[in-house]
C-alpha positions, -999 to +999 in steps of 0.1 A: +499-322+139+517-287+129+483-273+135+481-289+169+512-276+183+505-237+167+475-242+188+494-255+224+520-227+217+493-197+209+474-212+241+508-209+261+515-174+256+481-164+263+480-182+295+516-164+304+507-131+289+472-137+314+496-143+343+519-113+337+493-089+336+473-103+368+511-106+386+515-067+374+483-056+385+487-065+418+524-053+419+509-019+404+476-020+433+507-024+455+529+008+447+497+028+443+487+021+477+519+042+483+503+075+465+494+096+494+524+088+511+544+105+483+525+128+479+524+143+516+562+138+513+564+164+482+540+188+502+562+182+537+597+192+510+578+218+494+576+198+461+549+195+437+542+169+405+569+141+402+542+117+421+539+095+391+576+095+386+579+087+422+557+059+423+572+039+390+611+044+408+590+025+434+578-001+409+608-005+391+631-008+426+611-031+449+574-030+439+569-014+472+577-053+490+608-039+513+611-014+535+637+005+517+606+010+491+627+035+472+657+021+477+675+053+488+699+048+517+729+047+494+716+081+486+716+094+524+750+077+536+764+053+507+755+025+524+728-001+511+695-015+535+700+014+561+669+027+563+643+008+577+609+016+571+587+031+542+583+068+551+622+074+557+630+057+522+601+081+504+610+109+518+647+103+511+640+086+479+621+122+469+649+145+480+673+126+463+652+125+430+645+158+428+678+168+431+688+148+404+661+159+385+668+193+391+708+191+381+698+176+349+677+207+341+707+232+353+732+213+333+705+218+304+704+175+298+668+158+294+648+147+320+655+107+316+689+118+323+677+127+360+658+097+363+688+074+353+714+093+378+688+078+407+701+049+397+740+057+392+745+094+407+743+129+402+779+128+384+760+109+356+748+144+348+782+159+343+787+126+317+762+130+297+759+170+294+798+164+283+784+136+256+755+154+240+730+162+265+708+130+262+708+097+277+711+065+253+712+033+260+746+033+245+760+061+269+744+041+302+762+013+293+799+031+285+792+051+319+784+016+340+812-006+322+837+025+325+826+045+352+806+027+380+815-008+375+852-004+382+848+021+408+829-007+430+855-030+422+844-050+385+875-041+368+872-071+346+835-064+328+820-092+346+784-093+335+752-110+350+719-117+336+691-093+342+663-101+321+641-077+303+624-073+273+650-044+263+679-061+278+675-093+262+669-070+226+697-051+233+729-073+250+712-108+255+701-094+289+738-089+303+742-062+328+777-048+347+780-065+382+782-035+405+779-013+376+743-003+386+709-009+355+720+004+320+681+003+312+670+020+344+654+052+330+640+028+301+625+006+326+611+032+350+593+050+317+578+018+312+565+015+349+551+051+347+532+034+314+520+000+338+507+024+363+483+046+343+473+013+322+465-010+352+453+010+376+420-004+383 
């Protein structure tokens, strides 16, 4: 009987781990079909390399399914779901990343730094080179429960449940209502991995 049930369980995950990677390929065929559009927005700003990086933000913020792909309008005028179609949010979502991107490297923090102050700002820069001059898991969350939260009006530490691998490891898979993804520079390193492995 025990060896009955081992076997329904084994045959589960294999079936789910099957449907996750099919469900990711086609979400990663998806956000490469984006590629050349990134890259002729680098060209247009002058920019070169980044397209990978680029393309996982895309992965990791809509999987390329809304027309804000990169979700970047907060970045041009605060407010969320103003922009409107794809080419506006890359070429946005670009400018705004590489000047993150190139803060961190002025204020002499790492590069996953840059890639998490897409996600909360460029004063998440100023944080961390003030806190040792890398980002940590630990530091994201202090700077959303402390910093970003409260300033968008969670002055109580509500929490919600976002569910990741890495979130569920790490806090039971609890993030800070508006206090913006603690694992985001986790999660787009991951999506940069996804990309290269199932692009096929």
């Amino acid at each position: 009987m025990l060896k009955k049930i081992v076997g329904i369980v084994v045959l589960l995950l294999i079936m789910c781990g099957g449907f996750y990677v099919y469900r990711a390929h086609q979400n990663v065929k998806h956000v490469m079909s984006y590629e050349a559009a990134v890259k002729k927005s680098l060209k247009a700003q002058g920019l070169s390399g980044d397209t990978q990086l680029a393309l996982a933000i895309i992965y990791t913020e809509t999987k390329g399914k809304e027309a804000d792909i990169m979700q970047s309008s907060e970045s041009l005028n605060g407010k969320a779901n103003e922009i409107s179609n794809e080419e506006d949010s890359i070429q946005q979502g670009i400018l705004n990343l590489s000047k993150v991107l190139e803060y961190a490297e002025e204020k002499n923090v790492d590069v996953w730094t840059g890639v998490q102050a897409y996600n909360y700002g460029k004063s998440y820069v100023d944080y961390i080179a003030k806190h040792g001059g890398k980002n940590t898991i630990k530091l994201s969350k202090a700077y959303s429960r402390d910093v970003v939260a409260p300033s968008l009006g969670n002055t109580s530490g509500q929490t919600y449940y976002h569910v990741t691998l890495d979130s569920l490891l790490y806090n039971k898979g609890k993030l800070y209502s508006n206090g913006g993804n603690i694992f985001y520079a986790k999660e787009v390193a991951w999506n940069m991995y996804l990309l290269d492995l199932l692009n096929w």
